[in-house]
N, C-alpha and C positions, 0 to 999 in steps of 0.2 A: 542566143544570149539568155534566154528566159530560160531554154534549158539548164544551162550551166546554173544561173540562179536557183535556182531548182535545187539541183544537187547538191550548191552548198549549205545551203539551207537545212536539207535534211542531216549534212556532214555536221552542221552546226547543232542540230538539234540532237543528235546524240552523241555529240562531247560533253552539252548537257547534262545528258541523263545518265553519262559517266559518271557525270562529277556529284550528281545527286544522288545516286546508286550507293558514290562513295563515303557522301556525307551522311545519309541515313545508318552507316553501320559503323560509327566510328567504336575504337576500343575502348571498354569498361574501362573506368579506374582501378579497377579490381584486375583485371589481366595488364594492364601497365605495370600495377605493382610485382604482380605474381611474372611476368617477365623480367624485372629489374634482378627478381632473388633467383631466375634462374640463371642469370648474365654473370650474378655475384652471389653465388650461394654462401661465402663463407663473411656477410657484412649482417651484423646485427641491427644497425640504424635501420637496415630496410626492410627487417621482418617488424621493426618496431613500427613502421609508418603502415604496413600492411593492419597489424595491429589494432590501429588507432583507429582505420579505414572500418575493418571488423565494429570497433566500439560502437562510431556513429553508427551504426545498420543494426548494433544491437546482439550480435553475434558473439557472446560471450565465448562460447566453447572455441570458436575457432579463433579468437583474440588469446585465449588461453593458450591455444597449440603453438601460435606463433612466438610467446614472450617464453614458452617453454624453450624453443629454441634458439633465445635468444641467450635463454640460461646455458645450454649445453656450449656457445660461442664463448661466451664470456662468461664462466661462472662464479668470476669473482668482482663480479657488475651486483652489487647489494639493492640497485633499484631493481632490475630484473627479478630478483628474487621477491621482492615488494609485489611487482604488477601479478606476476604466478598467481604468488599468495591472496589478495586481492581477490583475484578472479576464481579463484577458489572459493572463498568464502563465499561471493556474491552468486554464483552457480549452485552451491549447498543451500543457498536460499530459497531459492528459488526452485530446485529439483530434491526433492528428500531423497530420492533414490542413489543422489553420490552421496552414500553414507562415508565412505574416506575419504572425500574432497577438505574436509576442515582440517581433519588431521597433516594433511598434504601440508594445508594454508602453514600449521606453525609450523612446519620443518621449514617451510621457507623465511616466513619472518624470524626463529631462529638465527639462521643463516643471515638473513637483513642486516641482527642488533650485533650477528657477531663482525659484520663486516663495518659495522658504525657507518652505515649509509643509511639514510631515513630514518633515523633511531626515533624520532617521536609518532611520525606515522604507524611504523610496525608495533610499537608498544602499545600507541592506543588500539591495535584492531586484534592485536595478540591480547588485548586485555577484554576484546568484546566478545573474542573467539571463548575464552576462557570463562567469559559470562554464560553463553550458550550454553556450553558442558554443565553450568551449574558450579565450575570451580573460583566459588567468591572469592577466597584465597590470594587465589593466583592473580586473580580478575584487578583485585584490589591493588596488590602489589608492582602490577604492570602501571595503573592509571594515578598511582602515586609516583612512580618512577615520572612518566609523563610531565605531571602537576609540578614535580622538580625542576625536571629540565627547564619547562616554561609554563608558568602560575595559569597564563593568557587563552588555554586550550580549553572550549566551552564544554566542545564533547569530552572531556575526561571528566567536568564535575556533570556534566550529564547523565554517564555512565556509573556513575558512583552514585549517585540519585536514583537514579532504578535500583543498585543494589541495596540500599540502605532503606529503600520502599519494601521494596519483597522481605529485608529483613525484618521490617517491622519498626526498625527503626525511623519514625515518622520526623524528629528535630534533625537528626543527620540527613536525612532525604532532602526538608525543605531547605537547609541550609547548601547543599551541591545543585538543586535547581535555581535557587534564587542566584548563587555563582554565576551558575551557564549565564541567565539572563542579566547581570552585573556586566560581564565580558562581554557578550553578546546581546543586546535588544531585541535581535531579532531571531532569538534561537526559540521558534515556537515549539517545538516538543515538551521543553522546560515550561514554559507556561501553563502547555496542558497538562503533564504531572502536578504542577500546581492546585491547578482549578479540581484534579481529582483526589487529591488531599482532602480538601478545605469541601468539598461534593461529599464527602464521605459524612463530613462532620456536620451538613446540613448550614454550613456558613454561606453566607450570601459573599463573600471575600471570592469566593469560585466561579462568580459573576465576571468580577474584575479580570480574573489570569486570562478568563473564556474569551473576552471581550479584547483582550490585550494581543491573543493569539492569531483574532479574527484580522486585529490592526497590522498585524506583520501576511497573515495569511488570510484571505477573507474565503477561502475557499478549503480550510481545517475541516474536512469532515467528521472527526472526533468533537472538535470543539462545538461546532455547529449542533451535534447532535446531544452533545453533553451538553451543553445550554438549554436545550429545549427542554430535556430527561431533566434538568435542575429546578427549574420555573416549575414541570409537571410534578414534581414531588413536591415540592413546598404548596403545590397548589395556587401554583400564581398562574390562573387559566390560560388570562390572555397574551401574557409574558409567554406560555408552553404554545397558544398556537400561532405567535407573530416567528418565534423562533425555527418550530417545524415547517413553518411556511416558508421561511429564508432557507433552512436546510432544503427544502423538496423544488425550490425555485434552481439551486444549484446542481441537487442531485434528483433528477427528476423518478427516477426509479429507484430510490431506495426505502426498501419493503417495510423496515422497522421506523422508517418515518412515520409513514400513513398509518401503521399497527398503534403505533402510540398518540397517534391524532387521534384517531379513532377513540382511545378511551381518552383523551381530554373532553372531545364533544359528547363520550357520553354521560360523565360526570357531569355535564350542562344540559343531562338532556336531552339534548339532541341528536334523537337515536336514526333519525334519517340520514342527516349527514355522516353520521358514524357508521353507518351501513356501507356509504360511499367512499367513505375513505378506508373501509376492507375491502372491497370492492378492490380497488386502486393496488392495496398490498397482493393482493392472490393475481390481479394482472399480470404482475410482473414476478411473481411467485407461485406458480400453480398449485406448490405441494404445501403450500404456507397454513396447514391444519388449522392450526389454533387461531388465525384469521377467517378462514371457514366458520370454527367454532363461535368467533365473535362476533361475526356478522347473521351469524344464524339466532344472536341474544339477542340483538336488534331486531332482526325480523318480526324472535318472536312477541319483543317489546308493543312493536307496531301494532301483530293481533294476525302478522301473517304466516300464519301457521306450518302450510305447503310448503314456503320458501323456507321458514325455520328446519321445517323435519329436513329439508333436503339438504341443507351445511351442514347442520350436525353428523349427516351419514357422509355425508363428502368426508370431512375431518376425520369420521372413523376410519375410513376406505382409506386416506394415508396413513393414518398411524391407529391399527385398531387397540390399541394397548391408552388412548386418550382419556381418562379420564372423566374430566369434566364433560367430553363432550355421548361420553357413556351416559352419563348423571342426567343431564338435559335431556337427551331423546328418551331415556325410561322416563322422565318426567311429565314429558309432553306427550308420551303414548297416554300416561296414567288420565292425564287431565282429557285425552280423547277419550277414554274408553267412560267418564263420569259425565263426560259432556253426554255421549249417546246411549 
């Protein structure tokens, strides 16, 4: 009896380890898809769910391949022609080396506006495509089309706001960003064109947009850092280092934070902690010269000579064509050779 017990026991215990064998290896969602399109090679829906699949994981190019063929099923499907395009542009962004992926993009939103499917979509990115190029033009003409269809599209006066910025045109600029933000509240990029407006002309107004962007995004690295860069110019000290201290709490490595701490505290004076906060930028910058260079002003502030001479050649050894930090080390040879 305990025999048999036995036996089943063991027969028991690797049905088990069958069934656990089979559970550890169950199929990818990825080859459930990629088996559905071999089952039904000629269904567009299920290369678009493949697609999508690709999106979440980040997979552009091969989200690409598949809405490609989604085109060749269906090629008078106007959204297919849209996602192509899309993913064109957003791969051209990403990779400079597909130099004719943009081009690609309008043949296919072409093809979108002529099939009158997604017409406000394709217009606005046929109008950002055409910003790229540099064809104001065209750029314009597309996100006026847009602004027709429906006034309500924040990115079209957004777009129109970088253009009429780069033109120079500074009243038509703020008049398409203060739009975006009219339509949108929470369209922070419009704010921060704002606040770089109004930054340019030394208006504390630049304050307000910086502050406004923070409320929609409190993690704007632009804004965070243009706040600080604003306070440091007008020389509102502690306004520049409560700001770069919020920027560096969020972004804890970024180098031109510390680099511009660095000379608020030393405008204060205080050439030790300004040492430390170059220190901090070449941390996470090795090749960051001209904080070598800065931290070697401080040293030699301090009276320490050794550590000075030695940044200063650091900064040349990256970039021997540096200037100031050419200036300093003949300087400080000169003051050694009268010291002894």
């Amino acid at each position: 009896m305990r025999f048999l017990l036995f036996i089943s026991f063991i027969v028991l215990l690797a049905c088990n380890n069958h069934v656990e064998k089979k559970q550890e290896n169950p199929k990818s969602v990825l080859t459930l898809l990629s088996e559905d399109i071999s089952n039904t090679p000629n269904n567009p829906a299920l290369f678009v769910k493949r697609a999508e699949y690709f999106l979440s994981e980040n997979n552009l190019e091969s989200a690409l391949m598949d809405y490609k063929e989604c085109v060749k099923l269906s090629p008078e499907n106007g959204g297919y022609h849209y996602e192509v395009a899309y993913l064109y542009y957003e791969i051209a962004k990403l990779d400079r080396t597909k130099q004719q992926y943009p081009e690609k993009a309008l043949m296919h939103l072409e093809k979108t506006i002529e099939l009158h499917t997604d017409t406000i979509p394709a217009l606005l990115l046929k109008g950002e495509l055409h910003l790229a190029f540099n064809e104001v033009k065209e750029a314009i003409a597309c996100l006026n089309q847009v602004i027709e269809l429906d006034y309500n599209i924040p990115k079209a006066h957004l777009l129109k706001g970088y253009i009429y910025s780069a033109l120079g045109e500074e009243d038509r600029a703020i008049q398409f960003f203060h739009n975006a933000v009219t339509i949108n509240p929470a369209q922070e990029d419009a704010y921060v064109q704002l606040g770089l407006i109004y930054q340019e002309k030394k208006d504390s107004i630049a304050v307000l947009y910086y502050k406004n962007t923070l409320k929609v995004n409190p993690k704007n690295k632009m804004a965070l850092y243009n706040l600080a860069k604003f306070y440091q110019d007008i020389e509102d000290w502690n306004g520049a280092i409560e700001s770069y201290t919020a920027l560096l709490q969020v972004y804890p490595t970024y180098t031109d934070g510390y680099y511009n701490l660095g000379f608020v505290h030393i405008k204060l004076g205080l050439h030790d902690i300004a040492a430390n906060d170059f220190s901090q930028a070449i941390s996470f910058n090795p090749n960051f010269f001209e904080a070598f260079y800065s931290r070697g002003h401080c040293y030699e502030t301090l009276g320490d000579i050794a550590r000075a001479e030695s940044d200063y050649k650091k900064a040349l050894y990256i970039n021997p064509e540096y200037k100031d930090a050419k200036d300093a080390l003949k300087s400080l040879n000169y003051k050694n050779k009268q010291i002894k």
